[in-house]
Backbone bond lengths (Angstrom), bond angles and torsions (degrees), N, CA, C in turn:
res aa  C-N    CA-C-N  psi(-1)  N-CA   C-N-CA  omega(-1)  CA-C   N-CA-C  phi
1 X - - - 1.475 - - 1.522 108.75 -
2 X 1.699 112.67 142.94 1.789 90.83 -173.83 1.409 106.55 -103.80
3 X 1.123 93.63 160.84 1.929 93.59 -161.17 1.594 89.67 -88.83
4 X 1.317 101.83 159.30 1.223 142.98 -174.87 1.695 123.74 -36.67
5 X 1.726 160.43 56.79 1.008 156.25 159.52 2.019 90.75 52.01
6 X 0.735 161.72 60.93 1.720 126.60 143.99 1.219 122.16 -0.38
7 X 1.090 117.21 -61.00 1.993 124.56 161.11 1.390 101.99 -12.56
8 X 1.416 97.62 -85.89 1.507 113.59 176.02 1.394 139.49 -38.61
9 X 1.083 85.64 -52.22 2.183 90.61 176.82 1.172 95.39 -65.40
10 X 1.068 126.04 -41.27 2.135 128.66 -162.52 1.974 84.09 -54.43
11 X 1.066 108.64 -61.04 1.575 121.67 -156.83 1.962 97.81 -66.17
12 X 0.935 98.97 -22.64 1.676 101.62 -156.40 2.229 79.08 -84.50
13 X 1.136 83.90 -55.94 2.045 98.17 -166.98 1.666 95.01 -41.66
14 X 1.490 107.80 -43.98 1.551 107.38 -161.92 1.499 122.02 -73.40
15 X 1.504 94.69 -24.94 1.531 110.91 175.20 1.564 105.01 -84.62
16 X 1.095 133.29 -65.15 1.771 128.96 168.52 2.013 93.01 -31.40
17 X 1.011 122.52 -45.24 1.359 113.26 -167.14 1.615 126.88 -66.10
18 X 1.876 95.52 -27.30 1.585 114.75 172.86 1.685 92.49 -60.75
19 X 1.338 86.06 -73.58 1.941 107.34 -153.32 1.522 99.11 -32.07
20 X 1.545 114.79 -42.01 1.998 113.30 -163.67 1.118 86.44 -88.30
21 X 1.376 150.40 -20.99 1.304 124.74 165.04 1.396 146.10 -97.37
22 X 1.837 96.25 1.24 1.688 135.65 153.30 1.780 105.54 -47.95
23 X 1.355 99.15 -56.91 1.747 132.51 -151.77 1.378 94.53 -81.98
24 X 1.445 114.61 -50.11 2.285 111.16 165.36 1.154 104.97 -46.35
25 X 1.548 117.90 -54.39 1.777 116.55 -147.94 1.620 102.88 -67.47
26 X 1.354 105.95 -29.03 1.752 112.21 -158.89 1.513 90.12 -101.83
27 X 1.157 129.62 23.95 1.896 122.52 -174.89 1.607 78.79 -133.01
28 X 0.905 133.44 -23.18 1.659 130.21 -154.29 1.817 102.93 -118.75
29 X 1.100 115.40 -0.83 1.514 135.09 158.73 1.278 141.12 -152.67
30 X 1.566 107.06 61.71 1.531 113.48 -168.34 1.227 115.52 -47.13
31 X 1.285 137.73 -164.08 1.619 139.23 161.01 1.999 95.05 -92.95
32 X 1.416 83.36 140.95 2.044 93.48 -177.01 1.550 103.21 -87.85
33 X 1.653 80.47 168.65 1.473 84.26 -165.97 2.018 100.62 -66.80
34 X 1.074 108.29 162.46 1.806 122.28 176.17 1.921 108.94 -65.70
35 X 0.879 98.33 122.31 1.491 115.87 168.38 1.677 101.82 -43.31
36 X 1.611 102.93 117.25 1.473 103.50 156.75 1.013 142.21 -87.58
37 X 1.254 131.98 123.92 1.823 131.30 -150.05 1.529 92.45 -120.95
38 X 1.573 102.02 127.51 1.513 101.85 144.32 1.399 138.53 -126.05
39 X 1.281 120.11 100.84 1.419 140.48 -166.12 1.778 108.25 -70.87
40 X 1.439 93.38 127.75 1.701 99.25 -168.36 1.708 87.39 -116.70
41 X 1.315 112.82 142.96 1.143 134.32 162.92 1.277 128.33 -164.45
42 X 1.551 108.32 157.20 1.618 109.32 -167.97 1.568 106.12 152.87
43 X 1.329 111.37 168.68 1.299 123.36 168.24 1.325 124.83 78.59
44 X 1.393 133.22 -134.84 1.537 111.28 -134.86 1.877 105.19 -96.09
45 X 0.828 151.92 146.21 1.306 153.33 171.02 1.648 143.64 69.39
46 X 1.494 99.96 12.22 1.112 104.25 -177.40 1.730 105.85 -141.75
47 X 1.281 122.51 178.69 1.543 154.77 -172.12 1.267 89.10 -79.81
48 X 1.194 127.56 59.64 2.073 104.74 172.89 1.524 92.93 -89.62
49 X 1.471 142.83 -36.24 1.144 99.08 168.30 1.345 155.28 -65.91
50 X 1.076 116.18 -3.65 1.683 127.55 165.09 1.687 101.66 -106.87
51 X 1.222 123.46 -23.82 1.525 104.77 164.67 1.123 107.02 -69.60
52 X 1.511 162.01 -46.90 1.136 138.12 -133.89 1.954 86.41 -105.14
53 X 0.668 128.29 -8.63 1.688 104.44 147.94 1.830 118.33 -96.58
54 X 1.194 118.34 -31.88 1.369 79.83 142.42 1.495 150.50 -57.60
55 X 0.808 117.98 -3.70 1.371 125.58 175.58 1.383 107.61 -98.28
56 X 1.395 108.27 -52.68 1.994 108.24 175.01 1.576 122.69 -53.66
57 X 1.731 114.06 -34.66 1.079 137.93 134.10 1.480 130.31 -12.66
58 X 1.026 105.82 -101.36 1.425 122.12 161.27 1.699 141.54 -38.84
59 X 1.537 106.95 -50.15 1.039 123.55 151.35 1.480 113.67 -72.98
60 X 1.451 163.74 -24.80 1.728 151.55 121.01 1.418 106.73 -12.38
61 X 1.319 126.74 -59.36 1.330 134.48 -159.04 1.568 93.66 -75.76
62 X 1.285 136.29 -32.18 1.637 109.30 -157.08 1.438 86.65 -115.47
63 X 0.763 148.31 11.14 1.837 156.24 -164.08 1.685 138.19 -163.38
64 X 1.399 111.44 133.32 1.476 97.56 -166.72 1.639 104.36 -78.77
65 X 1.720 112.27 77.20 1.480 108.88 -173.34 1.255 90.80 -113.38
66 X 1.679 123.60 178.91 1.333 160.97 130.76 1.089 126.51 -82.79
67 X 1.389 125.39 71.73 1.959 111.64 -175.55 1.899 116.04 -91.21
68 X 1.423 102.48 112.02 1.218 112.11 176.98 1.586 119.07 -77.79
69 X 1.297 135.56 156.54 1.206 130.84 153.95 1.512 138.97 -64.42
70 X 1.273 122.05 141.11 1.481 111.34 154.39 1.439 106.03 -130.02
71 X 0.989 130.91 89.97 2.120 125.69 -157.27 1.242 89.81 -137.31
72 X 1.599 79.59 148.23 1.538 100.66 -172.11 1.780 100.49 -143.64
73 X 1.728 106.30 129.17 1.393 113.81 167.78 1.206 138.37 -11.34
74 X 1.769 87.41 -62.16 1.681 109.72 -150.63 1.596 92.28 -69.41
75 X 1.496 85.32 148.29 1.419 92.53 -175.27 2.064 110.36 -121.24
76 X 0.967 92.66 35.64 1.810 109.77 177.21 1.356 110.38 -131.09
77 X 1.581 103.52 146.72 1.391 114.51 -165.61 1.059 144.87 -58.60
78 X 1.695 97.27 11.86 1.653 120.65 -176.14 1.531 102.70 -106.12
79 X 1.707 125.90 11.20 1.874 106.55 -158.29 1.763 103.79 -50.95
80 X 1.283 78.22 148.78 1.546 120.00 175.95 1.443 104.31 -76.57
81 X 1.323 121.88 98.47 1.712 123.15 166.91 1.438 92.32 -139.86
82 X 1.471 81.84 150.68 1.736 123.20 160.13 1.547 124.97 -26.12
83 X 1.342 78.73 -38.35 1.896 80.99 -177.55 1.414 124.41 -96.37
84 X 1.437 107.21 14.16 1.672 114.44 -179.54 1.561 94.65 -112.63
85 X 1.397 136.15 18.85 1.710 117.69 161.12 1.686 85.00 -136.90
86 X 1.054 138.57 -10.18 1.641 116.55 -168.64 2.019 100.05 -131.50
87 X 1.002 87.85 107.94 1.821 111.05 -178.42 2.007 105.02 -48.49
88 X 1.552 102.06 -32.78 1.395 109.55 -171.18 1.696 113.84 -97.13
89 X 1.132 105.85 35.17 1.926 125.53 -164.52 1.789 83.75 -72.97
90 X 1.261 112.97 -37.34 1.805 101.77 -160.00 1.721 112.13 -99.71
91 X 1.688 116.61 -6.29 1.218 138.09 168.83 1.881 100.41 -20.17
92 X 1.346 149.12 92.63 1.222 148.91 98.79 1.924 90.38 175.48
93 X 1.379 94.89 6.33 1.669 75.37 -168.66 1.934 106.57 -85.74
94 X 1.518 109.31 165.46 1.484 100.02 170.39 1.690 120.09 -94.15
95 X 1.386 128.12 2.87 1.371 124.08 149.50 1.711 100.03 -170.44
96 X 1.345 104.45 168.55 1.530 116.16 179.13 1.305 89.39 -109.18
97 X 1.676 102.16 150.66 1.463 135.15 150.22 1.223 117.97 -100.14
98 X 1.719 128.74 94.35 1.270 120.19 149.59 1.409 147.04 -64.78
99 X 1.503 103.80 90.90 1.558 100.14 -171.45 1.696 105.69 -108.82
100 X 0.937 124.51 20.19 1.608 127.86 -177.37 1.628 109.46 -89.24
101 X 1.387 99.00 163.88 1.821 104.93 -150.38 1.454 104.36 -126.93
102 X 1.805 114.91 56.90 1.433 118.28 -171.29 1.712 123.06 -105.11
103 X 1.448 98.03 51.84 1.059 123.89 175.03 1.967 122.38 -23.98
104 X 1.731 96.77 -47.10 1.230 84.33 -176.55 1.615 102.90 -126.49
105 X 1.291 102.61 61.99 1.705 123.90 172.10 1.683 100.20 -109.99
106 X 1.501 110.56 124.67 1.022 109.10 -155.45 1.364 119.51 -150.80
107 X 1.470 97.76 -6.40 1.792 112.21 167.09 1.670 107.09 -84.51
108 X 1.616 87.50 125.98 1.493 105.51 168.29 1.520 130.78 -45.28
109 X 1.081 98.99 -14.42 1.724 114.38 178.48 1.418 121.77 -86.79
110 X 1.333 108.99 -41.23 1.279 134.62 146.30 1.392 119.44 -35.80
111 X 1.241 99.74 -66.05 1.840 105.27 172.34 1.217 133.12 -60.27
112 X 1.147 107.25 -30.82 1.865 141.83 -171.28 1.717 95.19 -64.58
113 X 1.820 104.74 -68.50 1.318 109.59 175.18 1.347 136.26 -48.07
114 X 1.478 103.76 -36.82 1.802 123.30 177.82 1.872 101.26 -64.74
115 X 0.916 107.71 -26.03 1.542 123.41 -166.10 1.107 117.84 -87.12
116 X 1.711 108.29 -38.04 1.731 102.09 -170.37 1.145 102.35 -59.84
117 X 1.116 135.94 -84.51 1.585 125.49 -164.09 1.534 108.02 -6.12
118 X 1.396 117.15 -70.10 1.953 112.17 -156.38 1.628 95.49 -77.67
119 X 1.545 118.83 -16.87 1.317 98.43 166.62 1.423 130.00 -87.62
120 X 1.395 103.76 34.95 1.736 114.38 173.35 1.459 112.50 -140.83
121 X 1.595 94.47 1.49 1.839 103.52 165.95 1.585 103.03 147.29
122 X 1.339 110.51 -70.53 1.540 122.87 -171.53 1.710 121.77 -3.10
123 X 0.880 103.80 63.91 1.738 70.07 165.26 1.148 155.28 41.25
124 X 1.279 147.51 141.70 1.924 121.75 150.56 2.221 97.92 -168.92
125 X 1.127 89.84 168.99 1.430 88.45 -177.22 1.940 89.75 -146.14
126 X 1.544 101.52 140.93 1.373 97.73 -168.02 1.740 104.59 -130.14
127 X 1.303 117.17 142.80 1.366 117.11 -156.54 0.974 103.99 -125.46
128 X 1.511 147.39 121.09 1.122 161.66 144.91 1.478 116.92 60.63
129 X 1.146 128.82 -90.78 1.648 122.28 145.03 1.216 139.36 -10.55
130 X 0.846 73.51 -53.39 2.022 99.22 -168.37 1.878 102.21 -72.86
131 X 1.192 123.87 -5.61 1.327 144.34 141.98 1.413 130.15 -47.27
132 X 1.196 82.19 -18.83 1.818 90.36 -174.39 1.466 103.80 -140.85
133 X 1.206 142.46 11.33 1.328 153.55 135.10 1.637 125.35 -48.72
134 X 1.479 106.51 139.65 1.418 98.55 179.03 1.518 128.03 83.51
135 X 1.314 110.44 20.19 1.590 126.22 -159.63 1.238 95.66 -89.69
136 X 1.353 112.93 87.11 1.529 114.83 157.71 1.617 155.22 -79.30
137 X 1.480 73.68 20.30 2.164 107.97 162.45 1.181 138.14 -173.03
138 X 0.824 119.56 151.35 1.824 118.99 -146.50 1.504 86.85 -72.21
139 X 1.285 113.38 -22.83 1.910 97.56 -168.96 1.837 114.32 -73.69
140 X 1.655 104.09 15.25 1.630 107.29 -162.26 1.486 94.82 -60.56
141 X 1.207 135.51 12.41 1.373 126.48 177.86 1.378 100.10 -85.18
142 X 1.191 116.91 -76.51 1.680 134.99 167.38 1.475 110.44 -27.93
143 X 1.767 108.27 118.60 1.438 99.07 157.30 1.655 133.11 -27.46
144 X 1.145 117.08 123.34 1.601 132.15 179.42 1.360 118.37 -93.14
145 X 1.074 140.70 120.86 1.317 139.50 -175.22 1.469 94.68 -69.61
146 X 1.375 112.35 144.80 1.529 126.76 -178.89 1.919 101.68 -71.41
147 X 1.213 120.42 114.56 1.372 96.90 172.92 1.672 103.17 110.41
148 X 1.320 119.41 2.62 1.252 127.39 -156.21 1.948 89.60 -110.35
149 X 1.134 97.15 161.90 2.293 101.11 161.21 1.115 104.47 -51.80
150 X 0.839 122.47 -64.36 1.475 139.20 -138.65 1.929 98.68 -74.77
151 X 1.243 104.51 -24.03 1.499 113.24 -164.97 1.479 109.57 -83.18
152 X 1.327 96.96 -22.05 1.804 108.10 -157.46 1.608 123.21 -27.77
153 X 1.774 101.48 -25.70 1.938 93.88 -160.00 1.663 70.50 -102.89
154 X 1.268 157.19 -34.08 1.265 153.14 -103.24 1.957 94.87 -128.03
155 X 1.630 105.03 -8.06 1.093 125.15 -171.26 1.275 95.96 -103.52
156 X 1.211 133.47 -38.55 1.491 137.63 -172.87 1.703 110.56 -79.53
157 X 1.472 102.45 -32.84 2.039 115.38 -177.96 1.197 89.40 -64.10
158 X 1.547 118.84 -65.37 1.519 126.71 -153.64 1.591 108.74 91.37
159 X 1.654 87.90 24.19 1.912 93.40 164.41 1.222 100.05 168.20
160 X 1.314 99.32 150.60 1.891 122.78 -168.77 1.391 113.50 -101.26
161 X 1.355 129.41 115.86 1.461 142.77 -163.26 1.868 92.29 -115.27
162 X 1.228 110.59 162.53 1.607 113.12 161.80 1.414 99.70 -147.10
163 X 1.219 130.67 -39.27 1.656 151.69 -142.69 1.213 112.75 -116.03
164 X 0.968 116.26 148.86 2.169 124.79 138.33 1.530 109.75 -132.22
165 X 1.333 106.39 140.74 1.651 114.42 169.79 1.576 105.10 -54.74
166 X 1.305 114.91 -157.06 1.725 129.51 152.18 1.226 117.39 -64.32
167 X 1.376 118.89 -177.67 1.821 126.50 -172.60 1.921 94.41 -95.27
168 X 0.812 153.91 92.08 1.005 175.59 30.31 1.509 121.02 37.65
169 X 1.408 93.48 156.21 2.190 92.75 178.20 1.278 99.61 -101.72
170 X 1.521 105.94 148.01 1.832 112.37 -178.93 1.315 96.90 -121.65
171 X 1.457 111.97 125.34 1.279 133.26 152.25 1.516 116.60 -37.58
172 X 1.143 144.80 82.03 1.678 131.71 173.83 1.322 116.69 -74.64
173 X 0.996 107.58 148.52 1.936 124.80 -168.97 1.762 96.39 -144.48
174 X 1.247 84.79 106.60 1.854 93.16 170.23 1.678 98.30 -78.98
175 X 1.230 137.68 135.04 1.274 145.89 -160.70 1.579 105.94 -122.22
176 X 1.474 114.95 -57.38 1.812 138.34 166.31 1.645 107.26 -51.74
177 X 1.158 131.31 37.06 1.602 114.52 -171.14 1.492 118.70 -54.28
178 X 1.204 129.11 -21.85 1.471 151.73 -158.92 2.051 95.88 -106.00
179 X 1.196 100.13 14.68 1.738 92.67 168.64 1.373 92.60 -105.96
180 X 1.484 96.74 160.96 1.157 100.93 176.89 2.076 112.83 -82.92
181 X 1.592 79.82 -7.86 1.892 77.57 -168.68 1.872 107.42 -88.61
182 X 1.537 110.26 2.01 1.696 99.86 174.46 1.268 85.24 -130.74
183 X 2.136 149.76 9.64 0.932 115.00 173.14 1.672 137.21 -51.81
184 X 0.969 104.63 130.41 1.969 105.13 -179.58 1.285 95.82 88.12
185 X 1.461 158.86 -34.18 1.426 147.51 -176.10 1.760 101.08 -57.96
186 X 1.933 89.98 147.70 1.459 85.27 -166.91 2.045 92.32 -115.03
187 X 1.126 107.49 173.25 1.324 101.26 178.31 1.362 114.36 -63.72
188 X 1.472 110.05 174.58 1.707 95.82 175.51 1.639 91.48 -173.06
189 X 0.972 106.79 154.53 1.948 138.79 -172.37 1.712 112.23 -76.49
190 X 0.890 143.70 57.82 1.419 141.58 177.83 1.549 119.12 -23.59
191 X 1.558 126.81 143.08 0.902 115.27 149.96 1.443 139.23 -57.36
192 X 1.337 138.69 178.65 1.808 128.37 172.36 1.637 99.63 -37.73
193 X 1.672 129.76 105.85 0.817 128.21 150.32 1.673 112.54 -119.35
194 X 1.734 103.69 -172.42 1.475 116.54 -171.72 1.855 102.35 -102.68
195 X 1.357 96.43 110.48 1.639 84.98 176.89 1.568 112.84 -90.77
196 X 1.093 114.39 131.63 1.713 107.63 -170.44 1.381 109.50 -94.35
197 X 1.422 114.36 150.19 1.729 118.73 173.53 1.853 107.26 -63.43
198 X 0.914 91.02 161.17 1.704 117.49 150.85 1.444 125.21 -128.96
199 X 1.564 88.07 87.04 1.739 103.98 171.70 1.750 125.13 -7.45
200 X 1.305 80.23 -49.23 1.825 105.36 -160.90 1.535 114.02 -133.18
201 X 1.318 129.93 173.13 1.278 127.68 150.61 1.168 130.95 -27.52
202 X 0.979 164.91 98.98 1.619 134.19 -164.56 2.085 93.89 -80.04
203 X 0.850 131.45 -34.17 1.059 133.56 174.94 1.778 114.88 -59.97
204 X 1.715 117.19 20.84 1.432 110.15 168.45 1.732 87.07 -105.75
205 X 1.175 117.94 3.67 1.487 113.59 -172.33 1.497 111.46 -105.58
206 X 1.554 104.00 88.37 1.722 117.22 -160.79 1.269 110.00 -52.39
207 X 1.558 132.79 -12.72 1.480 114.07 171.63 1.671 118.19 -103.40
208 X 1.650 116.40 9.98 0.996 127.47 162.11 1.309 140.14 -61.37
209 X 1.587 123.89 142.81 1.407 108.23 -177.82 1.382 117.21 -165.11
210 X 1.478 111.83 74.63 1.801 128.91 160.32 1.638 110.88 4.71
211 X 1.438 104.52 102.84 1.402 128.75 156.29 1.518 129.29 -87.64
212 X 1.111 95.74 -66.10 2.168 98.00 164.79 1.697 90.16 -134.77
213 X 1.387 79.17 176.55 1.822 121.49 172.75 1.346 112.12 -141.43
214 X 1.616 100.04 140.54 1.619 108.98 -166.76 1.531 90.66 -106.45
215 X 1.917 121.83 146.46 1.141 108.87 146.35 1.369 102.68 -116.32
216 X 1.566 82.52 163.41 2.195 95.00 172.13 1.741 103.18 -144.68
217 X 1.413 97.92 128.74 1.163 107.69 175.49 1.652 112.45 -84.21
218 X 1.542 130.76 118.17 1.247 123.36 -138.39 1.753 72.11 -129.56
219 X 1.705 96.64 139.52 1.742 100.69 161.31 1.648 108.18 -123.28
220 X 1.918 92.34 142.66 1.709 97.42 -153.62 1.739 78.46 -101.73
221 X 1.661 92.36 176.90 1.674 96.19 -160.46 1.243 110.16 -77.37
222 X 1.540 124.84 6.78 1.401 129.38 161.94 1.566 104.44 -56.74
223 X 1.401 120.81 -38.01 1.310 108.08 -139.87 1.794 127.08 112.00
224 X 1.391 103.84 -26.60 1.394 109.26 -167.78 1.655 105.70 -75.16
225 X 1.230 141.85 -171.73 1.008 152.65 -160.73 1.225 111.90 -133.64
226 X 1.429 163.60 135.23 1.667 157.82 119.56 1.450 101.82 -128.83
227 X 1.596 86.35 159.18 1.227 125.83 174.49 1.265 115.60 -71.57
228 X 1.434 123.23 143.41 1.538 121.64 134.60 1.283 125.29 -154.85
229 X 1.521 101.89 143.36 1.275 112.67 -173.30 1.977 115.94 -116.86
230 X 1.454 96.32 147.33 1.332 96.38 -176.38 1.771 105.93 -150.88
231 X 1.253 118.49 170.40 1.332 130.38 -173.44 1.141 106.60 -66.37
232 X 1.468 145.93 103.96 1.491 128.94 162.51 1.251 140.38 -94.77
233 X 1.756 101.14 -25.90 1.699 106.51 170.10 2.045 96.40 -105.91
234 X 1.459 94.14 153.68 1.580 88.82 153.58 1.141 111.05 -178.42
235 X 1.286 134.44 -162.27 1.048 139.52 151.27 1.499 135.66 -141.37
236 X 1.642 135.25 170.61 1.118 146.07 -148.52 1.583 117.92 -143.01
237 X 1.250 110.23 153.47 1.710 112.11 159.76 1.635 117.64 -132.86
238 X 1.011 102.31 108.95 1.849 119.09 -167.06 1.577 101.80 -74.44
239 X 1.572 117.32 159.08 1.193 144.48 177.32 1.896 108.33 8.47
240 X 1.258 100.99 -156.63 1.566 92.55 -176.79 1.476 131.15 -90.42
241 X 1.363 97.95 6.24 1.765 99.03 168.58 1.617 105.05 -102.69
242 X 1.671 98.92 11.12 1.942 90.20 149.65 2.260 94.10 72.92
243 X 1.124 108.86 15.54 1.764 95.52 -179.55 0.934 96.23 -66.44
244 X 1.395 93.30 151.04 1.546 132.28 179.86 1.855 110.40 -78.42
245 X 1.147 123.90 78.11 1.483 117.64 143.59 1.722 149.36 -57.46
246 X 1.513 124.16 113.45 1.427 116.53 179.65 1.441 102.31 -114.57
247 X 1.064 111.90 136.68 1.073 139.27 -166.61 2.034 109.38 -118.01
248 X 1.346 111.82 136.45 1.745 110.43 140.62 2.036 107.24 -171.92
249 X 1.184 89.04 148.95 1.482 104.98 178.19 1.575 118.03 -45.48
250 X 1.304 104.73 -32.71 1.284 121.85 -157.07 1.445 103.36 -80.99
251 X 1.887 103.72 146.58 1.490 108.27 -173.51 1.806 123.53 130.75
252 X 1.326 98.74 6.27 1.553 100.15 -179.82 1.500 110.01 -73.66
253 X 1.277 150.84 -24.91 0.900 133.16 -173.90 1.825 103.31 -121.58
254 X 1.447 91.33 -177.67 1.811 98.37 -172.17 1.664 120.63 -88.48
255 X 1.213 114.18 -11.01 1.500 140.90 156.08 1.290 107.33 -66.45
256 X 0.973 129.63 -49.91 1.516 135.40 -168.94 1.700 99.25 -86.43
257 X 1.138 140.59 -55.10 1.281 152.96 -171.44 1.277 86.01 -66.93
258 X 1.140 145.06 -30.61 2.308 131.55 -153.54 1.424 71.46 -140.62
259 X 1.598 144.30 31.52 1.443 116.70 127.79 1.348 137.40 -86.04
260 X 1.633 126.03 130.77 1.680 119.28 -152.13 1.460 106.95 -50.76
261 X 1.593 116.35 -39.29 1.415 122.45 -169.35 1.931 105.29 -57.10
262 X 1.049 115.16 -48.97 1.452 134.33 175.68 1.552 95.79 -64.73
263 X 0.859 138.36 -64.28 1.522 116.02 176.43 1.524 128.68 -65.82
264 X 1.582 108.96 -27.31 1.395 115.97 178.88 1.629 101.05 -66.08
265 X 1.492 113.53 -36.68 1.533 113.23 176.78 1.381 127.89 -31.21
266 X 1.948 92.80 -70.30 1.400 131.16 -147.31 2.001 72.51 -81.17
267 X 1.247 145.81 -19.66 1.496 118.12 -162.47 1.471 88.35 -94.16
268 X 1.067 113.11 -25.35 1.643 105.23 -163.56 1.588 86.28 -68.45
269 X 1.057 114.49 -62.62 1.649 119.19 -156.19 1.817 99.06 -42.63
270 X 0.968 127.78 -62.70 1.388 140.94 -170.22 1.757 105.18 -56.65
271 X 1.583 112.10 -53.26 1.608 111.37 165.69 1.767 112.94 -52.22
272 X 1.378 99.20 -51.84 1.570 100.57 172.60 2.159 122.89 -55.77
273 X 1.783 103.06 -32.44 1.636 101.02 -172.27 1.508 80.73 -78.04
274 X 1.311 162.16 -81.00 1.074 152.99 137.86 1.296 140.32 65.60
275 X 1.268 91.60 -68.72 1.343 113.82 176.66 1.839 97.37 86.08
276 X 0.869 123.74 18.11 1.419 114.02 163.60 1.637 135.67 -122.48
277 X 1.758 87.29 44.46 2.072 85.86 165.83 1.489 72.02 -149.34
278 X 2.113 70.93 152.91 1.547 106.57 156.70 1.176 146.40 -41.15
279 X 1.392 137.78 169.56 1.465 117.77 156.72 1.072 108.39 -81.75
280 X 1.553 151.30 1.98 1.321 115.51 152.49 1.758 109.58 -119.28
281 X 1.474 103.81 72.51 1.186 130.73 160.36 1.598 110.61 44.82
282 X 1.645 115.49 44.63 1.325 102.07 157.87 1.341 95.59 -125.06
283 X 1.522 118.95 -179.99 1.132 134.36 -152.66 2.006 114.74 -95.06
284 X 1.348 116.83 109.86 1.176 115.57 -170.53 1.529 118.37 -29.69
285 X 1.399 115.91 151.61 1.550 114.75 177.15 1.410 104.35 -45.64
286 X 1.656 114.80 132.49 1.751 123.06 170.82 0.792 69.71 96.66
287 X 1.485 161.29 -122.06 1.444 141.18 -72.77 1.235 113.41 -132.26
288 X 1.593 102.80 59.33 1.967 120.79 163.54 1.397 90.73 -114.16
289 X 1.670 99.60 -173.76 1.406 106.97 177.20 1.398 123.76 -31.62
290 X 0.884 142.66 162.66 1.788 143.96 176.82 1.496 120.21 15.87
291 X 1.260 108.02 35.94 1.456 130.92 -179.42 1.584 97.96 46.01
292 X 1.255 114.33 68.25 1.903 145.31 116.42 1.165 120.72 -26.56
């Protein structure tokens, strides 16, 4: 009988040698489990019911997440959610999204609860509204000392809002190019949105740190014309386990919320509170689209 090519077995051995060591690499790094998101919405002035699937939407598609609900009807500045009497509302998830619009919620206890979670580490990413939520003193107009009562939710943003101009288009200016959460994003022109003030510096808020600036050219009832500009994306580091907060103004309408740039944002920001993107702003191994 004639024995066997050598050629061959060498070639046959080397290929069995890929495949069992194809078959280690992919047994020795499954795909992880999906990031758990919990998205809060509700309350006074906006579309949260068709925004908060755009966003659940949107954010699925660019990330290996899970975004659950916490939504609520009421559509006045008091909604009624879960997470203003029970401190343990965020118990298994891996960060909250504040997008709810509880403008005139205003007991400290209330706030305290919405809070524990990121004040024991968690995460959170906060959306437009949710900027002006949690105002636990009438002086939220007036600069707030960082660290003060009165500061408490404004301590967690890593900046103090009171206002929005008119619905207007905002000029965006990525400012941070060297983050990983706007690297390569280019500026871009908004539809009629709400540009919000900044009370204060945002820079007296030591864990803060300026991503873009919106302008809006605002006309006063003279007729005359000015500018204004204010902080709209950024970010923060909350209480003493240092969580990671992202923050931006942006998001009042449903065009703006189901625009790719506005979602490519809001995913980076959340991969970034996370801890799962790069420095040049793509999404750690497992956790791109369909855990990519």
């Amino acid at each position: 009988m004639k024995s066997p090519n050598p050629l061959i077995l060498a070639l046959v051995a080397a290929l069995l040698s890929l495949v069992f060591a194809n078959t280690t690499a992919t047994a020795a790094t499954p795909t992880p489990k999906p990031l758990r998101i919990l998205l809060i919405t509700g309350g006074c002035c906006h579309d949260y019911l068709a925004q908060k699937d755009l966003l659940k939407q949107g954010l699925e598609a660019r990330a290996h997440v899970v975004v659950e609900h916490m939504h609520t009807a009421d559509k006045t500045t008091r909604p009624s959610l879960p997470a203003h009497t029970n401190p343990h509302y965020a118990d298994g998830y891996d960060l909250v999204i504040h997008d709810e619009c509880a403008a005139d919620i205003s007991d400290p206890a209330a706030a305290q609860n919405v809070l524990a979670p990121h004040l024991a580490g968690l995460p959170g990413v906060n959306l437009h509204c949710a900027m002006h939520s949690y105002r636990v003193t009438k002086e939220f107009g007036k600069p707030l000392a960082p660290g003060a009562p009165g500061a408490l939710w404004f301590d967690y943003l890593g900046l103090q809002s009171s206002g929005h101009g008119p619905q207007e288009p905002i000029a965006i200016t990525f400012i941070a190019t060297d983050s990983p959460i706007t690297r390569g994003f280019e500026n871009w022109m908004t539809i009629k949105e709400e540009l919000y003030n900044n009370v204060q510096d945002p820079k007296n808020f030591s864990g803060h740190q300026s991503l873009a600036t919106g302008k809006q050219t605002v006309k006063a009832k003279d007729g005359t014309l000015s500018d204004k500009t204010s902080v709209v994306v950024w970010t923060n580091t909350y209480g003493p386990k240092q969580a990671r907060v992202f923050s931006t103004t942006l998001g009042h309408n449903n065009l703006t919320v189901n625009d790719p740039r506005f979602l490519d944002l809001v995913t980076r920001g959340v991969l970034w509170a996370t801890g799962h993107l790069d420095a040049n702003g793509h999404p750690a191994a497992g956790y791109g689209p369909q855990g990519k």
